[in-house]
C-alpha positions as CSV (number, residue, x, y, z in Angstrom):
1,X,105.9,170.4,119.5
2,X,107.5,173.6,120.6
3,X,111.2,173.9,119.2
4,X,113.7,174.0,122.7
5,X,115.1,177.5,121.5
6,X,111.6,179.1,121.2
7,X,111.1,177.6,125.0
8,X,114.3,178.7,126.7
9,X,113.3,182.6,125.2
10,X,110.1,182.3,126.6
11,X,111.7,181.4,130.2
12,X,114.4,183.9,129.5
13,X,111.6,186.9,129.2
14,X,109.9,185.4,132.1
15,X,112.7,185.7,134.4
16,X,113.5,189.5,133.6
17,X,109.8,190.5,133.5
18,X,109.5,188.7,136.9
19,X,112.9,190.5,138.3
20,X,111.5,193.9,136.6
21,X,108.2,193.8,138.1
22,X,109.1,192.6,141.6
23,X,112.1,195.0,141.9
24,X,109.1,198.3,140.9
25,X,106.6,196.3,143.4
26,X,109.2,196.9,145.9
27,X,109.9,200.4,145.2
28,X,106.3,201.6,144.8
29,X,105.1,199.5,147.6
30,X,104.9,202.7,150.5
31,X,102.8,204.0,147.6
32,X,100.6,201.9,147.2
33,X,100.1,200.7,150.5
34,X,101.5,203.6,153.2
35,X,99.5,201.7,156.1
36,X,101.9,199.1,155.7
37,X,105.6,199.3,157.4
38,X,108.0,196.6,155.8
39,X,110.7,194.9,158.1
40,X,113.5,196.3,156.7
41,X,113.5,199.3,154.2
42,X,113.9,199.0,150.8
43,X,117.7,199.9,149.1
44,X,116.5,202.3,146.6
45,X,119.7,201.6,144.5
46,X,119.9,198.0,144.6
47,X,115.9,197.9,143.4
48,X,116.5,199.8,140.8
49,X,119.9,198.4,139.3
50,X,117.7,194.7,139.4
51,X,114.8,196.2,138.2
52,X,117.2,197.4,135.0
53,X,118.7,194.2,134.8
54,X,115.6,192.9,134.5
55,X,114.0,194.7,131.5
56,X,117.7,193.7,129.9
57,X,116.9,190.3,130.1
58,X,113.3,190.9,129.8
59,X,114.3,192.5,126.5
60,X,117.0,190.1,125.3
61,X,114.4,187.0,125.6
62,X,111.9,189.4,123.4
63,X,114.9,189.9,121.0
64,X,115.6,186.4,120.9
65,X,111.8,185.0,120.5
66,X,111.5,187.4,118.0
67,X,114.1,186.1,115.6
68,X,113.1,182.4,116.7
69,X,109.9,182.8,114.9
């Protein structure tokens, strides 16, 4: 059986790599896809402050499955 801390890192790195790599979808979307208008524009600075939130947590929850094993 997995060991609860080793689980609650792995959900912990989830959650940032998932708030990292939407928050760069969003900023690279016009891009990627310029055919595309959104409904309401991205706010460049809000993206990016989640996006670096996100690789901190993404990076804690490494940090912390690291020493778990």
């Amino acid at each position: 059986m997995i060991p609860l801390p080793v689980i609650l890192a792995e959900i912990i790195m989830a959650l940032g790599g998932a708030l990292l790599a939407a928050n760069i979808w969003a900023l690279i979307r016009h891009k990627v896809r310029p055919d595309q208008k959104p409904v309401r524009p991205v706010s460049r600075g809000r993206a990016i402050t989640n996006a670096l939130i996100g690789l901190v947590v993404l990076v804690w929850g490494f940090a912390s499955f690291i020493t778990r094993i």
